[in-house]
Backbone bond lengths (Angstrom), bond angles and torsions (degrees), N, CA, C in turn:
res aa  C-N    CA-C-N  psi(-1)  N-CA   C-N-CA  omega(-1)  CA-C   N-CA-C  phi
1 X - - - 1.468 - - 1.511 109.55 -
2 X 1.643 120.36 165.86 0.832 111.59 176.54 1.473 123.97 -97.85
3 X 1.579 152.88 173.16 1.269 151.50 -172.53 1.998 84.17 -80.93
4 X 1.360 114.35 158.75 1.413 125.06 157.44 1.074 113.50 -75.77
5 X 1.587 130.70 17.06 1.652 114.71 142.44 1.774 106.64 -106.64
6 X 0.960 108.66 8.09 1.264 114.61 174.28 1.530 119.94 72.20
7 X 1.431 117.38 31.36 1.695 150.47 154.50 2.053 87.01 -61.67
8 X 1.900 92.48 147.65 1.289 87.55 171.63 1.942 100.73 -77.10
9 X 1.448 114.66 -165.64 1.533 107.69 -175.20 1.319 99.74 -101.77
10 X 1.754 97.60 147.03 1.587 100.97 -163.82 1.294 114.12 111.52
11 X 1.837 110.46 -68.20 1.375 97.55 -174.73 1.574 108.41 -90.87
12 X 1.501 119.97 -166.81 1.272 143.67 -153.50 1.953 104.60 -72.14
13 X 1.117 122.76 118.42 1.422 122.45 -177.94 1.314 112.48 -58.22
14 X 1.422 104.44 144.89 1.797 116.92 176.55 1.464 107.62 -136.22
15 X 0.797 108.47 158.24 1.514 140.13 -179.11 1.525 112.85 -70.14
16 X 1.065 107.75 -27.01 1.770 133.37 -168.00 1.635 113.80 -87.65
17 X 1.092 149.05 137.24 1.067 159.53 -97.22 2.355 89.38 -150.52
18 X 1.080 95.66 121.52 1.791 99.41 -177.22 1.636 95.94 -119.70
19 X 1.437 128.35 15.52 1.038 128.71 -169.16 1.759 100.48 -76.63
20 X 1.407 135.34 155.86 1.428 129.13 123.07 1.245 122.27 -34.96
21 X 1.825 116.12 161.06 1.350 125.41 177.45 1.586 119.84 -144.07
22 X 1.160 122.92 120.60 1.292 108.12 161.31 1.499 118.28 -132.00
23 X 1.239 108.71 142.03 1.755 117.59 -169.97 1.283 91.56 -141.44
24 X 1.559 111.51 107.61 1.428 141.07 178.28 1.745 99.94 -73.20
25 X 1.364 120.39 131.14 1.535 122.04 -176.01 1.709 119.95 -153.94
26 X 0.926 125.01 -91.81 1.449 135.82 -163.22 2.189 85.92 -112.07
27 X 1.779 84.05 -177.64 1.435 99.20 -172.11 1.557 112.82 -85.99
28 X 1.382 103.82 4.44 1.594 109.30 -175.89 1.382 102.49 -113.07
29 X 1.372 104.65 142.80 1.561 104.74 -157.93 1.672 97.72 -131.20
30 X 1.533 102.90 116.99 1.552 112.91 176.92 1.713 111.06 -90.38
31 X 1.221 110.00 120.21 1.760 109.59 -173.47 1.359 97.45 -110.33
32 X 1.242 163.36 70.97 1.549 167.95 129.29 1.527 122.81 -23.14
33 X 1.730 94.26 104.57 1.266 91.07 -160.67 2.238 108.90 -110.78
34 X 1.788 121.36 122.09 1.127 80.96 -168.12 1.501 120.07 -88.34
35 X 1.345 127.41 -132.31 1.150 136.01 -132.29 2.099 91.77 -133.67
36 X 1.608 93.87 169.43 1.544 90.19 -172.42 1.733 116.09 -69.91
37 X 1.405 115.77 141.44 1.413 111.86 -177.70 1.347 118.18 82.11
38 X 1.310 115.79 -11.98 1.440 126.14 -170.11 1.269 103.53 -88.42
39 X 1.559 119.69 -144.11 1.399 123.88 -135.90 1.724 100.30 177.98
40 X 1.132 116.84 159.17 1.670 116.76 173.97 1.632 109.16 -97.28
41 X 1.530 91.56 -6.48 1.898 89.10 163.16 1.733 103.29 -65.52
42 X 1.225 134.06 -48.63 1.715 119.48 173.91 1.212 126.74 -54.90
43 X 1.862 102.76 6.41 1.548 92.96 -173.96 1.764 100.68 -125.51
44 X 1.507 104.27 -3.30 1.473 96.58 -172.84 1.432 128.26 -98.80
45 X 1.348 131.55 45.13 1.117 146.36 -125.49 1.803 76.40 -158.60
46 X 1.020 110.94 -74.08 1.487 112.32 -171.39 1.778 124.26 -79.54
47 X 1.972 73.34 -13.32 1.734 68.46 168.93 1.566 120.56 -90.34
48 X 1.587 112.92 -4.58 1.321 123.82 -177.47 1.521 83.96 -59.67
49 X 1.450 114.32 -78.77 1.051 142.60 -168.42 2.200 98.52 -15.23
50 X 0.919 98.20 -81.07 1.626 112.38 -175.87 1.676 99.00 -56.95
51 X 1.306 112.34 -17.46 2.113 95.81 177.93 1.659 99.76 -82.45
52 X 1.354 123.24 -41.53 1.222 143.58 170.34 1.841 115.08 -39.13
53 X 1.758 92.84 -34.89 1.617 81.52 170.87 1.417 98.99 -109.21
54 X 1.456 144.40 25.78 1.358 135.39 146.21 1.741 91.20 118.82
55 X 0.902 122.80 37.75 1.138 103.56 -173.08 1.418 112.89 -123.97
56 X 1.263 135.28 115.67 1.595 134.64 158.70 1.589 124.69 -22.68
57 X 1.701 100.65 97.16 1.686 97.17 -155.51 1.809 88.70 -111.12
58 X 1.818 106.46 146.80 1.494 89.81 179.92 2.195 75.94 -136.77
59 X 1.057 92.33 129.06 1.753 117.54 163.64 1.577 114.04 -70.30
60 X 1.057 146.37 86.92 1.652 135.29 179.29 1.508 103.91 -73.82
61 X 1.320 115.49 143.31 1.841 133.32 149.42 1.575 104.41 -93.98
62 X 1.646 110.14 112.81 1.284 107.42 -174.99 1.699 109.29 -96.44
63 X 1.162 118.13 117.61 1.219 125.50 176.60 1.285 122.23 14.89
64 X 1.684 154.94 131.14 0.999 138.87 166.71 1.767 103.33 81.31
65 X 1.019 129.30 9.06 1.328 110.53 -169.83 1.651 109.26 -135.53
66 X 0.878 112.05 140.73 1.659 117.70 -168.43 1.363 112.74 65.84
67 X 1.385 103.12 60.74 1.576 101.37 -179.21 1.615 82.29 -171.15
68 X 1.428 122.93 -147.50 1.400 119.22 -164.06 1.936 110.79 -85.10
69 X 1.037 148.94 163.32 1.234 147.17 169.01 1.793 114.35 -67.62
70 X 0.922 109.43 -12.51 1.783 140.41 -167.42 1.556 72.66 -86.82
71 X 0.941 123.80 -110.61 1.353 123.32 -176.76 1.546 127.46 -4.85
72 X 0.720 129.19 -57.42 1.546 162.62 125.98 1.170 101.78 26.72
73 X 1.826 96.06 -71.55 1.476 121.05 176.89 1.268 132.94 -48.62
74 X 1.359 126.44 -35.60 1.023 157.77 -157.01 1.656 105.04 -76.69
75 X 1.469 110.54 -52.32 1.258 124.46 175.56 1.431 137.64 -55.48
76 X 1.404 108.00 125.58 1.834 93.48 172.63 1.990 100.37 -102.23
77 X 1.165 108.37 -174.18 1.706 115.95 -172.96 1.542 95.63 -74.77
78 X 1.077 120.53 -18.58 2.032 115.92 -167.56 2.065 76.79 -84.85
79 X 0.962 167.37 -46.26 1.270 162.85 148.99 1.261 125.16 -17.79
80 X 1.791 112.46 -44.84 1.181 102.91 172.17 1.430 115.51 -87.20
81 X 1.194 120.89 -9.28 1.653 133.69 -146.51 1.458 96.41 -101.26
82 X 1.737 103.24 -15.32 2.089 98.47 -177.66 1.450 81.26 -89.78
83 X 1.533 133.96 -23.14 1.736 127.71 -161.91 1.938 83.44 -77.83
84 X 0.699 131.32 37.50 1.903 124.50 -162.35 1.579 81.59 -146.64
85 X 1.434 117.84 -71.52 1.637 100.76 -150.23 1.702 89.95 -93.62
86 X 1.139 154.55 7.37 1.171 151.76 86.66 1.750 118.98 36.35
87 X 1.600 82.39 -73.18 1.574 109.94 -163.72 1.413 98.02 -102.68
88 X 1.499 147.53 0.73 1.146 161.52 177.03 2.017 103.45 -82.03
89 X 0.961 90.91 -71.23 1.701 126.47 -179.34 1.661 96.24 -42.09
90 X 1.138 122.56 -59.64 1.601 131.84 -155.35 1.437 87.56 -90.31
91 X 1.215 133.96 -32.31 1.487 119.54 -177.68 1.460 114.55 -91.55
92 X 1.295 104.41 -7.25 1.775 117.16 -179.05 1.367 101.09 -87.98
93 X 1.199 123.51 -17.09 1.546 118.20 -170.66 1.999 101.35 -83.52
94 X 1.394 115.84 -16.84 1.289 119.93 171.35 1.434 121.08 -116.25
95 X 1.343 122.50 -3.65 1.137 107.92 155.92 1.877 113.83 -157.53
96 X 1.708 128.65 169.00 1.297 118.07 -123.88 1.295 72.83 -115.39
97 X 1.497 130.67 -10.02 1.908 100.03 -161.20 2.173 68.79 -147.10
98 X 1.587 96.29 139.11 1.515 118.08 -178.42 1.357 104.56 -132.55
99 X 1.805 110.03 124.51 1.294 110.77 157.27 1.522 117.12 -101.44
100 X 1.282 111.81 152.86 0.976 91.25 -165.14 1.808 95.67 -129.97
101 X 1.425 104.99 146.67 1.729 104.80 -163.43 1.664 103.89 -135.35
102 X 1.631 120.99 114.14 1.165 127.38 -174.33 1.573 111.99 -114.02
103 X 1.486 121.36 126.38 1.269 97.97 162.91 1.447 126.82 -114.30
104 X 1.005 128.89 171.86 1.883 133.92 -148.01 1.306 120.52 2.34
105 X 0.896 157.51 -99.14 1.694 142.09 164.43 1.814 102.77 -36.66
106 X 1.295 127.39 -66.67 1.501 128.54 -156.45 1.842 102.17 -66.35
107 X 1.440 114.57 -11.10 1.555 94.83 152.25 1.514 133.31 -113.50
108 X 1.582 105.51 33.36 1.413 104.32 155.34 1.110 111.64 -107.00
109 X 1.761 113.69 -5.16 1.665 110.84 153.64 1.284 118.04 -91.06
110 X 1.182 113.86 -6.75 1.957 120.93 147.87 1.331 106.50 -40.54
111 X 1.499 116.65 -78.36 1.008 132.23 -142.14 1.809 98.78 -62.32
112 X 1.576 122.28 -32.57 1.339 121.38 -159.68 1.734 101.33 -96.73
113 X 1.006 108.47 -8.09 1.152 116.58 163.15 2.025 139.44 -73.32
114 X 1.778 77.66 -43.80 1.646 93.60 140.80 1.021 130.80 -63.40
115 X 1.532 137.73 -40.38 0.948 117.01 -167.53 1.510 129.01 -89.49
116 X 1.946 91.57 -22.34 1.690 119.17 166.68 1.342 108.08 -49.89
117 X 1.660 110.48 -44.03 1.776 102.16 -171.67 1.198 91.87 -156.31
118 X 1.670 86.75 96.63 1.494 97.21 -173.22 1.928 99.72 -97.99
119 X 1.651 123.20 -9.73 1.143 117.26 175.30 1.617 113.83 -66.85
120 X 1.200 116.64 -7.58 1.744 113.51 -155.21 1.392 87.96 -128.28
121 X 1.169 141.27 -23.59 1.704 147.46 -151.36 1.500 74.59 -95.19
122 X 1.743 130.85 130.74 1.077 128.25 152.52 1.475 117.09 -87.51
123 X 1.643 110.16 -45.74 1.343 106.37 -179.68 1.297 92.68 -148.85
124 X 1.414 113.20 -172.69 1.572 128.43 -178.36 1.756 109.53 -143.18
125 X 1.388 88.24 141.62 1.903 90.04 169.21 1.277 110.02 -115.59
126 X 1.818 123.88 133.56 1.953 103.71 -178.46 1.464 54.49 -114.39
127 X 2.122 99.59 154.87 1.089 159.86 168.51 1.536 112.49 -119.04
128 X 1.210 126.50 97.24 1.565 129.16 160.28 1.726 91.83 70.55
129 X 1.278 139.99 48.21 1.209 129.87 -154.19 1.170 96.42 -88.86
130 X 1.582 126.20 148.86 1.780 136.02 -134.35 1.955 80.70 -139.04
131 X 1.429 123.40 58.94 1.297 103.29 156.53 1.187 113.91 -78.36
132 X 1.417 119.31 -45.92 1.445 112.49 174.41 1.358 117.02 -119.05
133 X 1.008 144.38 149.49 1.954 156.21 -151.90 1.639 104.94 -118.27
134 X 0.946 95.67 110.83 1.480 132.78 150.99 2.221 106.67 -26.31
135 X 1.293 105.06 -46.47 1.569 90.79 159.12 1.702 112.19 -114.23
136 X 1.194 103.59 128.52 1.636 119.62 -160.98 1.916 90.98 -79.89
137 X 1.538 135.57 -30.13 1.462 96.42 177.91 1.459 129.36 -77.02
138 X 1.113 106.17 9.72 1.499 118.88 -178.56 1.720 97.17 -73.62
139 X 1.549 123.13 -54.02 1.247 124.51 -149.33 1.890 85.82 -87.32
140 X 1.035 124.33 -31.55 1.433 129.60 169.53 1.596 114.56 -59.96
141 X 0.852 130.60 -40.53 1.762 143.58 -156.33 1.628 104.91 -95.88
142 X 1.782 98.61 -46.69 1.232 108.12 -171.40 2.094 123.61 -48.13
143 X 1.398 110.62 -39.25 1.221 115.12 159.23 1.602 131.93 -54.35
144 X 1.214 131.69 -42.18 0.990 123.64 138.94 1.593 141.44 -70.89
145 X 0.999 130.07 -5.87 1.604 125.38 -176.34 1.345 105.18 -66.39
146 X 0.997 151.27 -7.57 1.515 161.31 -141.78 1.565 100.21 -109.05
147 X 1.043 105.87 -48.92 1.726 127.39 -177.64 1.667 120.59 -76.33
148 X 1.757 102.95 -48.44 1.412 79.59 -178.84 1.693 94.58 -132.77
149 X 1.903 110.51 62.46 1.672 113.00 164.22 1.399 123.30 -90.96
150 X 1.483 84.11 -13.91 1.883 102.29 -166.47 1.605 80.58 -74.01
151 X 0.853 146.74 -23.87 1.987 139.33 -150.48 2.022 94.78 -114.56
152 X 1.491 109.19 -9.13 1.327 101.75 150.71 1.528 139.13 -75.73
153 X 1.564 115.89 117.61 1.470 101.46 159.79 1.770 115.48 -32.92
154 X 1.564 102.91 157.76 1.507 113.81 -172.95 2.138 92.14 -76.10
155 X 0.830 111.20 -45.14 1.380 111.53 179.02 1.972 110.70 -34.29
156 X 1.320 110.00 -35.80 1.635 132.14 -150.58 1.345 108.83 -94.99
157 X 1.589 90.95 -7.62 1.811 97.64 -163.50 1.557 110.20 -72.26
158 X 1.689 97.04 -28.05 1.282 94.54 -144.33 2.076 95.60 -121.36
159 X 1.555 109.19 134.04 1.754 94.97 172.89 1.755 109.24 -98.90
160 X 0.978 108.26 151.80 1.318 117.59 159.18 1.681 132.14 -50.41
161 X 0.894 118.57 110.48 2.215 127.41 -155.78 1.448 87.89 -66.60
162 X 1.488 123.02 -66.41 1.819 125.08 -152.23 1.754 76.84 91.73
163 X 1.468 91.16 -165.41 1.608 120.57 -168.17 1.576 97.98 -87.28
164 X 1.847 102.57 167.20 0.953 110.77 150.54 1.040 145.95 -18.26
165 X 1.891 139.39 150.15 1.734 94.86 164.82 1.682 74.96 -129.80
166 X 1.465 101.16 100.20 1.517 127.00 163.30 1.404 109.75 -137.74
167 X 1.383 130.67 132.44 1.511 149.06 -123.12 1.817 92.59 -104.21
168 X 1.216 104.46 -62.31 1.314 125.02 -178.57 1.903 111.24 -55.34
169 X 0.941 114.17 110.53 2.083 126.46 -160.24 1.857 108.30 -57.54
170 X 1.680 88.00 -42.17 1.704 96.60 -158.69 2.013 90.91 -67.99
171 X 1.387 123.76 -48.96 1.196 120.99 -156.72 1.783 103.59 -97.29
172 X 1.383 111.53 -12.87 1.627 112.79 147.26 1.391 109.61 -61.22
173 X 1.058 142.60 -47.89 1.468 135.09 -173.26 1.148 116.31 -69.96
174 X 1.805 125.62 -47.60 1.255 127.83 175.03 1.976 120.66 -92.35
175 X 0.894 125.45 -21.76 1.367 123.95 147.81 1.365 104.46 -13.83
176 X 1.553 126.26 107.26 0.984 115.98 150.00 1.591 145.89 -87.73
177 X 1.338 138.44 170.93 1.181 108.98 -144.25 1.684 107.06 168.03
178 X 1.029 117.16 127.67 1.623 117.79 -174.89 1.817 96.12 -71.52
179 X 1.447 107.06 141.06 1.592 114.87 -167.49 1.535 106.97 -109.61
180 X 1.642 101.59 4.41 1.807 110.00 172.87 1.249 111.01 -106.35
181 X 1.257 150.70 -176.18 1.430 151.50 176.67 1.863 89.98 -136.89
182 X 1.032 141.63 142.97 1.413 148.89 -154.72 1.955 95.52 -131.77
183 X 1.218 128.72 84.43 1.189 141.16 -164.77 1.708 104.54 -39.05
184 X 1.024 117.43 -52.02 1.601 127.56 175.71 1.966 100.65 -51.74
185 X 0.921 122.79 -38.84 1.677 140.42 -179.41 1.556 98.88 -74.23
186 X 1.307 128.70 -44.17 1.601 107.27 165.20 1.222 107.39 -89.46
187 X 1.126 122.53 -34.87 2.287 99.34 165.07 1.465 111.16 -48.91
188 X 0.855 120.41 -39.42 1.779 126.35 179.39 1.628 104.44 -50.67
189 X 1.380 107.58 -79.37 1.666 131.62 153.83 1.629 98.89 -6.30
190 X 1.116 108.87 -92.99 1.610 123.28 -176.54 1.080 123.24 -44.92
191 X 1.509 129.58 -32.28 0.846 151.14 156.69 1.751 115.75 -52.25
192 X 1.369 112.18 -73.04 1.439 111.68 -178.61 1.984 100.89 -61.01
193 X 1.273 119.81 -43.52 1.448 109.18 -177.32 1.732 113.47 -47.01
194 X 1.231 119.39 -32.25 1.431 117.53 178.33 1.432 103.69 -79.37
195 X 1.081 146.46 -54.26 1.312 142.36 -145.85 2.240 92.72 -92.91
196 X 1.509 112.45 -17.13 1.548 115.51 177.13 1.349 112.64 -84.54
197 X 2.004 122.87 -26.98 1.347 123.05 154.65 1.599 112.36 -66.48
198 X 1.245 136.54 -10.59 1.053 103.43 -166.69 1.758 93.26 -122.33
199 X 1.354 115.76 32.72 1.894 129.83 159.21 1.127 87.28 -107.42
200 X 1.703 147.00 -41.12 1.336 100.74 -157.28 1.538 135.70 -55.56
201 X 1.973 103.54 -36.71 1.831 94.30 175.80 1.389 124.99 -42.40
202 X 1.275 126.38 -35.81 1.175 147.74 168.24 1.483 107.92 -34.06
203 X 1.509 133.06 -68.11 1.167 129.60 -151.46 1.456 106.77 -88.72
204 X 1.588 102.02 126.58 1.667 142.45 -163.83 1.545 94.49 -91.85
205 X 0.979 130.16 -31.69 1.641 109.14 -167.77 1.627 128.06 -85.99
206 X 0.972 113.70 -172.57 1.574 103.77 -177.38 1.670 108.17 -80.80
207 X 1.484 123.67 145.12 1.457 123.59 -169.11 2.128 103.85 -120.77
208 X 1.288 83.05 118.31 1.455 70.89 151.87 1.744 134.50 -134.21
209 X 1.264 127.68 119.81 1.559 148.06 -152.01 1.022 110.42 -72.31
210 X 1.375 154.00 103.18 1.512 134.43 145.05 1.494 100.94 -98.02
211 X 1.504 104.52 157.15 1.447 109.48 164.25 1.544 96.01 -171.73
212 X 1.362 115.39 144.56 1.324 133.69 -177.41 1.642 110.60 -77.30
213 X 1.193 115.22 127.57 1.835 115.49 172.55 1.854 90.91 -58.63
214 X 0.997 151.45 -116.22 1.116 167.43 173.32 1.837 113.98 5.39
215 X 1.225 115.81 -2.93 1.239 140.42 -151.23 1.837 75.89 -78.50
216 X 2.035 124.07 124.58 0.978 112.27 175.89 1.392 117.25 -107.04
217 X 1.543 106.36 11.14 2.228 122.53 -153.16 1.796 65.55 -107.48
218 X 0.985 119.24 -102.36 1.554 127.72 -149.32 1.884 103.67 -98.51
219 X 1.602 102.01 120.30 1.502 103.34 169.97 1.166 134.78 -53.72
220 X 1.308 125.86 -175.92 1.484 115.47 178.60 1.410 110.92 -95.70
221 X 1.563 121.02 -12.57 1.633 115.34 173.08 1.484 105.50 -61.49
222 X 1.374 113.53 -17.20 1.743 101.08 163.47 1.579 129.32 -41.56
223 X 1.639 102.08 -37.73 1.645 104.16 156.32 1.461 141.70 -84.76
224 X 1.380 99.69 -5.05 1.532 112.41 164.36 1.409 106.14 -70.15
225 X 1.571 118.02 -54.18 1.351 110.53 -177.04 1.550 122.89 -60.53
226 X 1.573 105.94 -19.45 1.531 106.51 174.51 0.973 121.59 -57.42
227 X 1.754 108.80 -48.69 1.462 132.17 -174.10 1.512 115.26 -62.30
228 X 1.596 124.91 -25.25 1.283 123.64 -169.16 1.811 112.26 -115.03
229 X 1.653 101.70 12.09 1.418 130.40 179.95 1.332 118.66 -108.00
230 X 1.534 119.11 -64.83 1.313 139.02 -169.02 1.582 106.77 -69.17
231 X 1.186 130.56 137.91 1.607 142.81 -176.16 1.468 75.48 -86.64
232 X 1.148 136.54 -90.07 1.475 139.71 -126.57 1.622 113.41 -117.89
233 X 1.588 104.73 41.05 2.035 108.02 170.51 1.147 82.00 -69.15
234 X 1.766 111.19 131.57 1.463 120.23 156.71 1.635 99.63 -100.65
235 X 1.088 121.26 -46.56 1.871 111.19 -178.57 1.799 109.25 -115.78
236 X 1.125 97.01 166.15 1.849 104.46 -167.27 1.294 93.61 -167.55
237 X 1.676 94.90 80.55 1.909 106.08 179.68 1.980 102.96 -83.28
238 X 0.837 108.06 162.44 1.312 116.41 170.05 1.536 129.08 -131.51
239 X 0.857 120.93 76.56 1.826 118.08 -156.89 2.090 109.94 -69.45
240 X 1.357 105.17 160.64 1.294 101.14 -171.67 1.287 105.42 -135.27
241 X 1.375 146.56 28.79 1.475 154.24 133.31 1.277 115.49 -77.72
242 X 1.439 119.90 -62.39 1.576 119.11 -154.58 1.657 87.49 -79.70
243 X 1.650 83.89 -159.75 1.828 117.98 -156.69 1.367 96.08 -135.44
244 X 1.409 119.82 -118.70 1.663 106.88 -159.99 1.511 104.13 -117.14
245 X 1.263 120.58 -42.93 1.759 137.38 173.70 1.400 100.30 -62.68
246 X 1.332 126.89 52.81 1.989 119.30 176.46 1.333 107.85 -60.93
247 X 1.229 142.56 -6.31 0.976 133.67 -158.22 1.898 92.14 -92.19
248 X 0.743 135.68 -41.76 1.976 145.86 169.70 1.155 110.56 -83.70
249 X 1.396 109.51 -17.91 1.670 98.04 -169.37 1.954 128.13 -90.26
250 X 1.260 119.77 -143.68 1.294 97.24 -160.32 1.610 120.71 -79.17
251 X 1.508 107.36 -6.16 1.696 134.31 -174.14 1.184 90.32 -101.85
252 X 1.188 140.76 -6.17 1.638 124.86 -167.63 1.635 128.06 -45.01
253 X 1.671 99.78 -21.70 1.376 105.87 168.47 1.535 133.14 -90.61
254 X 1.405 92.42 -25.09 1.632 113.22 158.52 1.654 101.77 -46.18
255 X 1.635 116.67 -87.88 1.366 128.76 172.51 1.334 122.96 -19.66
256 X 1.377 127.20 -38.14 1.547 145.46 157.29 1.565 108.48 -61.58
257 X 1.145 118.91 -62.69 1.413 93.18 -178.84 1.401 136.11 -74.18
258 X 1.809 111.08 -17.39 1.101 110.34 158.56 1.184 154.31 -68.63
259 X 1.289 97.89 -26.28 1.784 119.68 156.97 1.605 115.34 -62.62
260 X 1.682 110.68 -37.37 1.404 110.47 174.56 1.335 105.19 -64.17
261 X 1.543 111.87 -70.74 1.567 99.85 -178.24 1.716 122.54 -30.80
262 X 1.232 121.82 -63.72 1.166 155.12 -157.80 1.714 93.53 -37.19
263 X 2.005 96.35 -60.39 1.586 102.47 173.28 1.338 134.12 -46.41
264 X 1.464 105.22 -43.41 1.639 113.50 -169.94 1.752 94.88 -89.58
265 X 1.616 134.27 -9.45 0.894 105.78 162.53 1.701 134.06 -72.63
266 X 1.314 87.31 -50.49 1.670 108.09 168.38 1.215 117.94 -34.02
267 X 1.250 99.05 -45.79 1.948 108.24 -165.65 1.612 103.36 -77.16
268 X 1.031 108.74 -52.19 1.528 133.85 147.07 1.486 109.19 -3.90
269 X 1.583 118.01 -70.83 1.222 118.32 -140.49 1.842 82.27 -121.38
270 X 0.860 124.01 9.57 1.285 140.08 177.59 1.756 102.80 -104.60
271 X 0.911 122.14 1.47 1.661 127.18 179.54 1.505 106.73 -146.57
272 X 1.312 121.53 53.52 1.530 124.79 -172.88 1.555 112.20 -157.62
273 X 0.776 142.03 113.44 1.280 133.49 -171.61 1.560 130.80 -60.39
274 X 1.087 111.74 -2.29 1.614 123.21 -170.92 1.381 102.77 -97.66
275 X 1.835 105.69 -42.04 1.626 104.95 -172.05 1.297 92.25 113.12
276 X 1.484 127.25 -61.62 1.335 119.78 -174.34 1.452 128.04 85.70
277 X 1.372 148.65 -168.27 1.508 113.74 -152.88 1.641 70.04 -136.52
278 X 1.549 100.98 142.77 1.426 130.59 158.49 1.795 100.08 -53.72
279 X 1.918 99.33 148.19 1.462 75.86 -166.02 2.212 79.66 -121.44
């Protein structure tokens, strides 16, 4: 459950809302999925943003998250990925063409989501996308933890996060957010990042990239690999204030309008017979 400031339970109370969202609207359907440890508070800021331009916005709670970190544990990535087509399904019932926009963990369940239904998926947005991590023993460790966690004390299970890594102080502090990392939850992590590089050739639809230079969770060769993966990245913004959570952070309005634009272009040039010019 959540605390009555809407902090997951356990950690520090906020003011801020960890609930899911859906606001039924137009025929274009925004599915926003967030990121590991996070919350649909990192995603509802932009989803105002997209109901505001008429659009059918649905917020996902991905399994294990906004509730205890224990929980957390429990989960493998096929768990969070039914909390994805879940939230796919209920937004398909109101509208016919879905983009769908993940940031750092929630767009390598972007990405598998495209490729699952790639007839109804119009386009995709990766946000801070976490194929590969910025600290390398995680992606090293992650193959074995599976094998010898059961032989951990319960104390051992779990490491300590630190803060956010969002640039901006006021929404680093209140960001809510599990403050443990649940060791079985980065084998999961590590796990889905290998099997999410090897969907990208796969995905046919139009892509659009943000990722922060300064970004300290996931590097920026995360967009090189997009670029030398993806058939169809039409933009590959790079922002130079924020950190890895852009979606709260100090560009957050930048990040909003580009995804808006991004939509009505696609859809745009996706209903024209020429194709129309990448912008």
């Amino acid at each position: 459950m959540s605390t009555a400031g809407g902090a997951p339970e356990g950690e520090a109370a906020s003011i801020v809302s960890t609930e899911p969202f859906f606001w039924p609207g137009g025929d274009v359907g925004c599915l926003l999925v967030h990121g590991f440890t996070g919350t649909p508070y990192e995603m509802r800021s932009l989803g105002e943003r997209l109901r505001r331009e008429g659009h059918s916005v649905g917020g996902i709670r991905l399994a294990g998250h906004a509730t205890r970190v224990e929980d957390l544990a429990q989960c493998r990535w096929t768990d969070w990925y039914r909390s994805v087509e879940e939230g796919f399904e209920q937004l398909s019932q109101h509208s016919s063409r879905v983009v769908v926009v993940g940031l750092s963990m929630g767009a390598l369940l972007a990405v598998r989501l495209a490729v699952q239904h790639a007839s109804q998926v119009a386009a995709v947005v990766l946000l801070s996308a976490s194929f590969e991590l910025t600290n390398r023993w995680a992606t090293r460790l992650g193959p074995v933890v599976r094998s010898v966690l059961p032989l951990f004390p319960e104390s051992l299970r779990y490491l300590n996060k630190g803060g956010s890594d969002i640039a901006d102080p006021v929404e680093r502090m209140q960001r809510p957010t599990y403050q443990r990392l649940p060791l079985r939850g980065v084998a999961e992590l590590i796990d889905l990042q290998r099997r999410a590089r090897a969907w990208l050739p796969s995905v046919e639809q139009p892509v659009l990239a943000i990722h922060a230079r300064q970004d300290h969770t996931a590097p920026l060769s995360n967009l090189d690999l997009l670029e030398t993966t993806i058939g169809d990245l039409r933009r590959a913004l790079i922002l130079e204030e924020s950190y890895h959570v852009i979606t709260v952070d100090r560009e957050r309005e930048l990040v909003e309008a580009e995804v808006t634009r991004f939509i009505e272009d696609v859809l745009g040039l996706a209903e024209s017979e020429d194709g129309g010019e990448r912008f």
